[in-house]
N, C-alpha and C positions, 0 to 999 in steps of 0.2 A: 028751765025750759028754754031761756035765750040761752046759752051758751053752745048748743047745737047749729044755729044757723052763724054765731062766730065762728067755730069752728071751724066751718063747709067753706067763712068764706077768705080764713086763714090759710086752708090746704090747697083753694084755689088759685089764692095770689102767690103762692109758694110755688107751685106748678105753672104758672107762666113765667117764673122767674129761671125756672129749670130749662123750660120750653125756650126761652130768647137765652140761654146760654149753652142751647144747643147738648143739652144733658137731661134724660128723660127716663126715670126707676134707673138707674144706674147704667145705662145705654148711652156713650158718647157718639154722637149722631153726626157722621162726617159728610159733606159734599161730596158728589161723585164728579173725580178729574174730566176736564174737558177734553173731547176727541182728539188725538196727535192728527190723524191722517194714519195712521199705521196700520195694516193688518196682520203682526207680527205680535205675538205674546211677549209677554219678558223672558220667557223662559226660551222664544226666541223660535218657537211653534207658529205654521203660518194657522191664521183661524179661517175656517170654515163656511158655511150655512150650516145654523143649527148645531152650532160649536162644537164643527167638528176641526179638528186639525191634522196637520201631516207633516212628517217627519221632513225638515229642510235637507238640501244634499251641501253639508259643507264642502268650501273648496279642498280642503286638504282630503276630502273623500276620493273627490273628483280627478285630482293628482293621483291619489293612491291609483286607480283604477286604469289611469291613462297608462302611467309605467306599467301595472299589470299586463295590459293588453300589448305593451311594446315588448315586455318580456317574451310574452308568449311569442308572438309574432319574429323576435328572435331568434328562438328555438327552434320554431318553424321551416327558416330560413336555412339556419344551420343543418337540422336533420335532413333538407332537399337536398343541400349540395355533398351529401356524405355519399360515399362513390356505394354503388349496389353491391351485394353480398355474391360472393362468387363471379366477379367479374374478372379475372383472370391477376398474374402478375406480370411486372418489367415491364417496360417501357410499352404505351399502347394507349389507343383509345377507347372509349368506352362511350357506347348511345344505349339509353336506357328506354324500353316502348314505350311502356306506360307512366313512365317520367316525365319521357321527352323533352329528356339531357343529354347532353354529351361533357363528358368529362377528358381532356387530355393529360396524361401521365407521366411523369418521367422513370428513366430505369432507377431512379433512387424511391420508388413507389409514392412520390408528389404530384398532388394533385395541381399542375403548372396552370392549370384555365380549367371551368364549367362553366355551362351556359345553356339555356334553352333554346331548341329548336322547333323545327314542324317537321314529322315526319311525314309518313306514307296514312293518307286516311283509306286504302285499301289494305288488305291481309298478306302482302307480298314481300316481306321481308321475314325471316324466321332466326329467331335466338341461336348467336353458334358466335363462332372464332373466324375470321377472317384475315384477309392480306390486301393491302393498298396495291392494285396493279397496273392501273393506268391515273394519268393526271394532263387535265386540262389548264390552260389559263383562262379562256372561254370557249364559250359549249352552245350548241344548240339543244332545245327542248324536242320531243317526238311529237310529231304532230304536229309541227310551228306552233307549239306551247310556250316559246319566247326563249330570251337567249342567260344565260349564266356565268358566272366566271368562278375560279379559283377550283375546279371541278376534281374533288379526288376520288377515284370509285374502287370499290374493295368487294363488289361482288354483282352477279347477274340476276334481273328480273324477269321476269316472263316477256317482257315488250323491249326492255334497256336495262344498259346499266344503272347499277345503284351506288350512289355516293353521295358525300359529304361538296355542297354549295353555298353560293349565296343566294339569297332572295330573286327569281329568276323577275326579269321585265318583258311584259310584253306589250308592244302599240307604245311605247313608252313610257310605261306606266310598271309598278312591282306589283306580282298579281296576290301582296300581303302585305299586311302593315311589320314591323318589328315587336310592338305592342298585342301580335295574335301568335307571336313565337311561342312556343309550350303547348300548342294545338297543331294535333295532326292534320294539315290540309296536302301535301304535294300529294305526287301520282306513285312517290316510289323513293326516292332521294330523301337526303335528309337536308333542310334549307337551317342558313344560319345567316345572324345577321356581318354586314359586310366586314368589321374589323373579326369578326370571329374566323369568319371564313378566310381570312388574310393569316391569323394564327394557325387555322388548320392546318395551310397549303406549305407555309413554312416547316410545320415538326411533321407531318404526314410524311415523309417522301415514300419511294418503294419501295414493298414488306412490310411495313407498318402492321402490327398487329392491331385487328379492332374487333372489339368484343362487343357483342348487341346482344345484350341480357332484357327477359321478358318486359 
């Protein structure tokens, strides 16, 4: 009948002996590491509220996607300045509406210059085949709309001629920035900025074929 309460108090001192060496029924019983500061998993996942996490954007992702976007933005570039379909052949210029480029040509069918303009933000110019027939060095606008230089015009509007300038001034002032070129604002003309409109005046001379595709 003693041998019961030896026992109880054999299996007790044996279980604190388990218990201070940190081993309990076969359960090695480890400390939990002390906080870094980090809210980053090992596996390198940011954590959450409520352990939730979210896929981090490695830099080499970030890279990938930049060139992506440059590539594109290449192509882009590339496919504006490819001259319009049916724009005529041999030596000639070419303004495209709803482009709102001008391309200049050589008779070896090279594209020598493109560049954006502003055209007519009225309906007064219509898609066809043209001739350079008169050229100014400066110009006055209709209306005291301000004055122009390198002025090449290749055909007639309802109020003026129409042709290829630079960004006209008036009061002193360009009534455009070069940064709103590729936006139709003039009355009729097509405005370019000033070294373009120096190129034009040069390969334009008279007869000049210029072709304004829709």
């Amino acid at each position: 009948m003693r041998s019961r309460p030896l026992r109880r108090t054999k299996m007790l001192f044996a279980a604190s002996l388990l218990t201070s060496a940190g081993l309990f029924g076969g359960i090695e019983i480890i400390a939990e590491p002390e906080a870094s500061g980090s809210d980053l998993t090992a596996g390198g996942m940011k954590a959450g509220v409520g352990n939730e996490s979210r896929t981090p954007v490695w830099p080499h992702d970030a890279q990938r996607d930049a060139a992506a976007t440059r590539d594109v933005a290449a192509r882009v570039a590339a496919a504006e300045k490819t001259l319009p379909a049916d724009s005529g052949v041999g030596r000639r210029v070419v303004f495209s509406i709803s482009r709102q480029r001008v391309w200049i040509v050589s008779a070896a069918e090279r594209t020598r210059r493109t560049y954006p303009v502003s055209g007519s933000a009225y309906d007064n110019l219509k898609p066809g085949t043209y001739k350079v027939f008169s050229r100014s060095k400066r110009a006055k606008g209709i209306e005291d709309s301000g004055t122009m230089k390198w002025f090449v015009r290749f055909t007639k509007g309802p109020n003026a001629a129409i042709g290829f300038h630079d960004i006209p001034v008036d009061k002193g002032k360009r009534v455009q920035t070069r940064a709103q070129l590729g936006t139709p604002l003039s009355h009729g003309c097509i405005r370019q900025a000033e070294p373009d409109a120096k190129a034009m005046w040069r390969f334009a001379r008279l007869g000049t074929k210029v072709v304004v595709t829709p």
